[in-house]
N, C-alpha and C positions, 0 to 999 in steps of 0.2 A: 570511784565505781559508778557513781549517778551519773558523771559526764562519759563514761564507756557506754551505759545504759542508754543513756540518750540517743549517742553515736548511731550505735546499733538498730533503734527503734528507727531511726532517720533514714538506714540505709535499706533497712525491710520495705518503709512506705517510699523507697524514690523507685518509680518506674523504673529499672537501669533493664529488663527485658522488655519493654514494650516496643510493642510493633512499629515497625519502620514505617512512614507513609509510603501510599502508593499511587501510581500513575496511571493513567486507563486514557485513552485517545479514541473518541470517535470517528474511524475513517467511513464508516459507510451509512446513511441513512436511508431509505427507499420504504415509501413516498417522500419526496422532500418534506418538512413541517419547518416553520419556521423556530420553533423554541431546540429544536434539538440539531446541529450543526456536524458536517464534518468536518475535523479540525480540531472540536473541542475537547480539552484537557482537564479531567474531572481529576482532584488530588483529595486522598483521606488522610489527614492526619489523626494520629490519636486521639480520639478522645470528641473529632469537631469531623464526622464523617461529611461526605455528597455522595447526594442522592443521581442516579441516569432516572429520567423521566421518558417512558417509552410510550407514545399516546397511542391510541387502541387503531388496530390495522396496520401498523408500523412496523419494519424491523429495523433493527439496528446491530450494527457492528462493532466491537472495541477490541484494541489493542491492549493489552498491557505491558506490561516493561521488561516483565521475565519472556515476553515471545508470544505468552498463550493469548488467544484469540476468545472473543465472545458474541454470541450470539442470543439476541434479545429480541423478543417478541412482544410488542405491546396489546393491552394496556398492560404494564408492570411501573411498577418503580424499584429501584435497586439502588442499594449502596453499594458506592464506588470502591468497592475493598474485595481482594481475591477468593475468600473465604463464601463470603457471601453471593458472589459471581458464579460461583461454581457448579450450581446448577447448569448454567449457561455455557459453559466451557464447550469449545470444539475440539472432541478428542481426536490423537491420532491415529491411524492405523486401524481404523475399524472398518471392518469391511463395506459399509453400508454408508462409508461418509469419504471421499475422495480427498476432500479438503475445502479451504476456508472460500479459495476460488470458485472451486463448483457447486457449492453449499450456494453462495449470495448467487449468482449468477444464474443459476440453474438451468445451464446447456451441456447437455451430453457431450461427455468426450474432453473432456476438461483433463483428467487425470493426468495428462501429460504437462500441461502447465503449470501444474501444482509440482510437479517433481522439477520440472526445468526451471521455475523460478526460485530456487533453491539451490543450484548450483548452478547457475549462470557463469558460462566462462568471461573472466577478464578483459580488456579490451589490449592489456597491455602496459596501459597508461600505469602509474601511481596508485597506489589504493585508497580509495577517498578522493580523486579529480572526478571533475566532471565529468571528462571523457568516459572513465572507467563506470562512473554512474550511468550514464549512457545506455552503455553495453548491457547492465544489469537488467535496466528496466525500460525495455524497446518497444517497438509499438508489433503487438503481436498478431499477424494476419486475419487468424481465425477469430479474432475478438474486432474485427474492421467493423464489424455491424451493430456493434454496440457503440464503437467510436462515432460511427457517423448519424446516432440518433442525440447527438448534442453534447455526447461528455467532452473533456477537453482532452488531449495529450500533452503531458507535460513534457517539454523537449526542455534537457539538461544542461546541453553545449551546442554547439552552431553546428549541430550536425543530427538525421535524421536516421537510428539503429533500426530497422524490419528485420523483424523476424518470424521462421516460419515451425512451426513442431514437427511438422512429416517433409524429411528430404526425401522421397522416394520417387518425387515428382517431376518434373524438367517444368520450367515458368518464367517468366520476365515478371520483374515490379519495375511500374512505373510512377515516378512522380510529377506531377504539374504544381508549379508554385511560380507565381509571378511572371507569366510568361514565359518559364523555362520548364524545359521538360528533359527530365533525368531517366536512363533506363540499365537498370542492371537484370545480366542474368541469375537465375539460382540454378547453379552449378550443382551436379551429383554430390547429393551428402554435405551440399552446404546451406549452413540452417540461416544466414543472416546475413544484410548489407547494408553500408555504413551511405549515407547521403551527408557527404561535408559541404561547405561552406552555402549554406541556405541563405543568410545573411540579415539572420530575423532578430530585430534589436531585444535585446532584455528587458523584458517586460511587458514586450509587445503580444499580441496574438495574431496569428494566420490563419486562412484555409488552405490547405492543401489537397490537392487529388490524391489517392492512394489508389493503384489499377493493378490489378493481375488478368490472368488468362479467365478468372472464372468472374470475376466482380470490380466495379468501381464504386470508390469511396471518395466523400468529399467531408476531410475530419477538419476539427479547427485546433490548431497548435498553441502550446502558452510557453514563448520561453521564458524559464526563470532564470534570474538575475544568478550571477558566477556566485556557487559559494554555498549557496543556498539548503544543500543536503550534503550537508561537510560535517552535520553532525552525528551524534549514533545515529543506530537505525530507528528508534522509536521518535525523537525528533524530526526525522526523514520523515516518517508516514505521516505527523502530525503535518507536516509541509506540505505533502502531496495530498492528503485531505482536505485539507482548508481549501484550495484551488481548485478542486474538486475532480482530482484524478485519482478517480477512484480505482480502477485496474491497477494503476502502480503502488499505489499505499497499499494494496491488499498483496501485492506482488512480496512488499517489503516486508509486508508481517509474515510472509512464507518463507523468505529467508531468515527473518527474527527468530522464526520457530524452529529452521532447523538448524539455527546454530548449534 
């Protein structure tokens, strides 16, 4: 009976419900600071939490694993745990919030991006190839003028997706890279155009021109090496963070969310 007693007392004190750790990914920081990074991967475990350290005049962006998105205003400090986040959480569906894209960015008119980057159609390709990554997370017209103040575009595969929100328009996109110069139509009701064989090594970075009928852009590209975002999606935005493509890691946690 003592060693039943025992058993028993052993199995009341073993944690067998405590909480799972959790993941949280900084894709967005603005102002840069150096101690707080996009890319980085805060984990709690039981019992030994991390703290996000948000320095005063800062926001910051987190991912977590379940989808939901955070938004953080410094000076705060937070433990890296959902419960505690919560304050911070980007709800959906409220009329007075578009979403996580138009929240960081803060340009009018966003709404549509936030729903399209969410169901991005396939490219075709395999689910999970690059190609199909591609497609997902293109470089999106109306967003040129944040690309061309320094962020980077992460290009997937040897090939350059534009895309546009409003087919309602008739336009040429043009690209210039390396002496060449590329031009497709946008055809009625067609929302995107593929630029293949760019021939930009992995790893490498470019500039490119990006021209339409109303503006020219001159963005800088980073291809990543094959393979790179083969993992889930929260590995994905921690990738495209780090490198600091920020548009798409935010693109990915908008599809995270509406899984």
């Amino acid at each position: 009976m003592v060693r039943i007693a025992v058993a028993c007392l052993i199995w009341l004190l073993t944690p067998a419900f405590a909480p799972a750790a959790e993941q949280f990914v900084v894709i967005h920081v603005e102002p840069a600071v150096p101690d707080l990074v996009p890319g980085a991967v805060y984990r709690s475990e039981p019992g030994a939490p991390e703290f996000v350290f948000v320095p005063a005049g800062v926001k910051a962006v987190l991912l977590g694993e379940s989808g939901a998105s955070y938004v953080i205003e410094g000076r705060a400090a937070v433990e890296a745990r959902g419960e505690a986040l919560e304050t911070f959480r980007l709800r959906r569906g409220q009329e007075d919030n578009a979403g996580l894209l138009q929240l960081v960015l803060g340009v009018a008119g966003l709404e549509d991006i936030t729903a399209a980057s969410r169901k991005l159609p396939s490219s075709g390709r395999p689910a999970g190839s690059d190609e199909d990554a591609a497609a997902r997370l293109p470089l999106i017209i109306e967003l040129l003028a944040r690309m061309g103040r320094g962020e980077p575009f992460c290009l997937i595969a040897d090939a350059l997706v534009v895309r546009r929100l409003d087919a309602r328009f008739l336009d040429r996109v043009r690209i210039e890279f390396g002496g060449r110069v590329i031009e497709e139509n946008w055809l009625p009701n067609r929302i995107a155009v593929r630029f293949a064989g760019l021939g930009i090594a992995e790893g490498a970075r470019a500039e490119l021109k990006v021209a339409t009928k109303v503006e020219e852009r001159a963005i800088t590209v980073l291809r990543l090496p094959a393979g790179t975002l083969g993992g889930e999606a929260f590995a994905n935005a921690a990738a495209l963070a780090k490198r600091g493509c920020t548009v798409q890691a935010m693109m990915v946690a908008e599809q995270l969310a509406g899984q």
